[in-house]
C-alpha positions in Angstrom: 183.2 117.6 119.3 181.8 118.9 116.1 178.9 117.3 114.4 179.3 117.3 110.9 176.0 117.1 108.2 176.1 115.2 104.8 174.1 118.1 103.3 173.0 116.0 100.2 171.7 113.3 103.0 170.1 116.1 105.5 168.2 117.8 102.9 166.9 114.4 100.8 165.7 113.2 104.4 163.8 116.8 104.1 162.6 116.2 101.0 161.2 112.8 101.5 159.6 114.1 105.0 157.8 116.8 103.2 156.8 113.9 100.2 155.5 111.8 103.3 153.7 114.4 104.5 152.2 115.4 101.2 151.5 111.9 100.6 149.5 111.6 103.9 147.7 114.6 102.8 146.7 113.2 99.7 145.7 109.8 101.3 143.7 111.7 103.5 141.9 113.7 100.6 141.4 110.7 98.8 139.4 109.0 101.6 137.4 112.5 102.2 136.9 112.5 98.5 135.6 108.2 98.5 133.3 109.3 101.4 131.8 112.0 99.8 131.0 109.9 96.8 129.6 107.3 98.9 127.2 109.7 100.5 126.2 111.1 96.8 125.3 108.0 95.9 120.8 107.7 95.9 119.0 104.6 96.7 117.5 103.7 93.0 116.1 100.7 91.7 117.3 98.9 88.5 115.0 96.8 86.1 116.6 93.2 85.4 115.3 91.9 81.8 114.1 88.4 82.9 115.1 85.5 80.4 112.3 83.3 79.1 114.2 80.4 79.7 111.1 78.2 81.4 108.4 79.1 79.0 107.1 75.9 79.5 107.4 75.0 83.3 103.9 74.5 85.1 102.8 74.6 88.7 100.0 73.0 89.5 98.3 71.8 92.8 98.0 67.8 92.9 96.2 67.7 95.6 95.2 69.0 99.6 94.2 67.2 102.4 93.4 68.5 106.1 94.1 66.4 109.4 92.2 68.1 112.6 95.1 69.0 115.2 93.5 69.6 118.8 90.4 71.0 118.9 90.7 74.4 116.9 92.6 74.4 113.8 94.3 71.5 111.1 97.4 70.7 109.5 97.2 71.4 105.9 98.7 69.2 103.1 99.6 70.7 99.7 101.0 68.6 97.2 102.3 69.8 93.6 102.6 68.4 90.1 106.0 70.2 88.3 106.3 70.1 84.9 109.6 71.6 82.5 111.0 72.8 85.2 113.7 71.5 87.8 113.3 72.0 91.3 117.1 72.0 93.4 118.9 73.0 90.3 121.6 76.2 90.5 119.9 78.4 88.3 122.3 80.0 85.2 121.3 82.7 83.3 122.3 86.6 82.4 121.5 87.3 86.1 122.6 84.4 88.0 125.6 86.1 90.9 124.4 89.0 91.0 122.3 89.0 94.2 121.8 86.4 96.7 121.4 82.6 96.2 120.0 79.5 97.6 122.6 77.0 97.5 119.7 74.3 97.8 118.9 75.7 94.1 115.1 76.5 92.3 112.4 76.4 94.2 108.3 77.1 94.8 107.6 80.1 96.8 104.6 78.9 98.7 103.1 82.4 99.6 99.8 82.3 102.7 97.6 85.4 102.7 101.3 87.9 101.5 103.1 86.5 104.5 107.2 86.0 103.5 107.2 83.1 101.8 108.4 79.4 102.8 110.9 77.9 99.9 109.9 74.6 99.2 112.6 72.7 97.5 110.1 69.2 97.1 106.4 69.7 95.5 104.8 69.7 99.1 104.4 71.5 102.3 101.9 71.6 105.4 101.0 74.1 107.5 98.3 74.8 110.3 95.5 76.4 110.0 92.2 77.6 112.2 89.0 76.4 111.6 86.9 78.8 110.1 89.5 80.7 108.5 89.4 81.9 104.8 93.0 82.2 102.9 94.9 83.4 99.8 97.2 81.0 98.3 100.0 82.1 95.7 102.5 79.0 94.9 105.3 80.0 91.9 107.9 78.3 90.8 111.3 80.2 91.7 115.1 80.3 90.7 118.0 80.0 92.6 118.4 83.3 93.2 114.7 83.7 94.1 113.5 85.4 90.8 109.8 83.9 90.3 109.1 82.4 87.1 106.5 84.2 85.2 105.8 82.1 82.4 101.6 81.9 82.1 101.8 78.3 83.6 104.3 78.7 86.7 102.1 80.2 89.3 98.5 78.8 90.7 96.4 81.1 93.1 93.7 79.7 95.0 90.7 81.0 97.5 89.7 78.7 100.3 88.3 78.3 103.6 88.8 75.6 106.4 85.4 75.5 107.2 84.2 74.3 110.9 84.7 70.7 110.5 88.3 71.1 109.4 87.6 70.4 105.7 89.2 71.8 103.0 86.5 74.0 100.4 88.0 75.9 97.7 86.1 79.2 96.7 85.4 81.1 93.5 88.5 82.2 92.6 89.2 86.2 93.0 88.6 88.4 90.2 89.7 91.5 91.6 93.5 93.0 90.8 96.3 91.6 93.4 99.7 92.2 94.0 101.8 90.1 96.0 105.5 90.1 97.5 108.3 88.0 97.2 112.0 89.7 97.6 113.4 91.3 99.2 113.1 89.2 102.2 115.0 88.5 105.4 119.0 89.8 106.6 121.9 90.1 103.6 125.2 90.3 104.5 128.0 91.9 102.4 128.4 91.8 98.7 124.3 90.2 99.2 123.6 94.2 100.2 124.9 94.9 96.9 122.0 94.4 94.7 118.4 93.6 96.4 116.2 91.7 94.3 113.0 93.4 94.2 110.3 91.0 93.0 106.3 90.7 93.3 103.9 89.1 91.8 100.6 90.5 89.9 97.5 89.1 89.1 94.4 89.9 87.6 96.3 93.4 86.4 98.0 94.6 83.7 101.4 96.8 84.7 101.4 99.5 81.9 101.9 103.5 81.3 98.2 103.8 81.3 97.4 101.3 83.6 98.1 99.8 86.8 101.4 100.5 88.3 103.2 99.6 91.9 104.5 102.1 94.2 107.4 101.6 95.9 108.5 103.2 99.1 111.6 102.1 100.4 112.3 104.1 103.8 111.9 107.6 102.8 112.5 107.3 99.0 108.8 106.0 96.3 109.2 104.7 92.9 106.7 104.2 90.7 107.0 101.4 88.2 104.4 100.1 85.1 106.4 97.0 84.0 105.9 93.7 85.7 109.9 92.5 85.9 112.0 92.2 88.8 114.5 94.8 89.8 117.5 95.7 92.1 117.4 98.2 95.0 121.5 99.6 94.7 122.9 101.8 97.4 120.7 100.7 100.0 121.6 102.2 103.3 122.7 99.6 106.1 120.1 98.4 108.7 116.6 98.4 108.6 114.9 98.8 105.2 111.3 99.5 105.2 109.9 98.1 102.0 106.3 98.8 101.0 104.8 98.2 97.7 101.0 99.2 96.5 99.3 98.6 93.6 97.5 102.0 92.1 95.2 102.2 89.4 95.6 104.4 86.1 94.6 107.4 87.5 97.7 106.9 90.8 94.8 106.0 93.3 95.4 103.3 95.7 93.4 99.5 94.8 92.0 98.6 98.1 91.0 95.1 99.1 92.4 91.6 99.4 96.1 91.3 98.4 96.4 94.9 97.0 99.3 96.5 99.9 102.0 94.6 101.4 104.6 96.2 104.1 108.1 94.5 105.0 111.2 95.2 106.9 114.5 93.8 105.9 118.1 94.2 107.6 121.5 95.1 105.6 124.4 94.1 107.4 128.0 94.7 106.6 
């Protein structure tokens, strides 16, 4: 028996293998090609212009008492007065989705001696303390999102010791330039990896071209920056990120002292 060929059919089934092929190709060039870009793509940081929405809100410490626990240290009591300003409220402004949120909504950053902060969203927390310990206490009132609030009212920083009785005894309160860390903080998870808020806090120091600046090192890669505002870290690399900020003076010397370096490892996951 003879085969016979529909030569129109047999050569348009040809014609399409060859388009498929070609096709495959070009799928396969275009994924080479979206690779390569991703790997072009630098770790930067991106400066947010912060809204002055809360001019008015005010932190301030109500009051702090101390209950001995055992023999060697207390529990700590800190309660806050807020003014102007809404604690458990969704914050929305120009930069509200853009980076990760608390669904619990604004908060106080209650920040012990640069350690990651606890988010308190009621004007109190207690924590435990040694006796004969001296500490560093930044409180600032936060949004949703975790952006501090930097009106000159939202943030109180005091001094103080537990002395050997348990008591609370506030010091003279520091003079000397600080810097303190907020965000990034903690694991983000998809479109969270997206932008990192980068956010610290600065006091007793001026951020300025001729002045006091932060250095940033993020793994392998230092920025320098002269503005106090928050940015995003964009096309930060999955895993561990190594954050490290220190605050320099004019001439690009390191501060030393209390509160002036602060190191911090974060996780990206996909």
């Amino acid at each position: 028996m003879k085969l016979k060929f529909s030569y129109p059919l047999f050569f348009s089934g040809l014609i399409a293998l060859s388009t498929l092929g070609a096709c495959n190709q070009n799928a396969k060039t275009a994924d080479n090609d979206a690779d390569s870009t991703k790997m072009d793509k630098k770790m930067s940081i991106e400066p947010l212009t912060e809204t002055d929405d809360f001019a008015n809100a005010k932190l301030m410490i109500k009051d702090v008492k101390t209950e001995m626990v055992g023999t060697d240290s207390v529990k700590m009591m800190v309660n806050y007065d807020v003014t102007n300003y809404e604690l458990t409220k969704q914050t929305m402004d120009m930069n509200s989705g853009e980076c990760a949120n608390s669904d619990k909504g604004q908060h106080i950053h209650f920040i012990m001696d640069n350690k990651p902060y606890q988010a308190l969203y009621k004007p109190e927390n207690t924590v435990n303390l040694p006796l004969n310990s001296e500490h560093y206490l930044l409180s600032f009132l936060s949004r949703s999102y975790h952006l501090s609030v930097k009106a000159p009212d939202a943030a109180v920083v005091v001094h103080f010791k537990i002395d050997e009785k348990g008591n609370y005894v506030k010091l003279e309160d520091a003079k000397t330039p600080m810097l303190f860390y907020s965000r990034p903080k903690g694991e983000y998870a998809g479109k969270d990896t997206q932008n990192l808020l980068l956010d610290f806090y600065v006091k007793n120091a001026t951020l300025a071209a001729d002045g006091y600046k932060v250095k940033v090192a993020i793994n392998d890669t230092t920025f320098t920056v002269d503005k106090w505002q928050p940015y995003f870290i964009k096309n930060a690399p999955m895993g561990d990120l190594k954050v490290k900020i220190q605050l320099q003076d004019a001439s690009g010397k390191d501060v030393s002292g209390d509160n002036t370096m602060v190191e911090r490892t974060v996780t990206l996951k996909q």
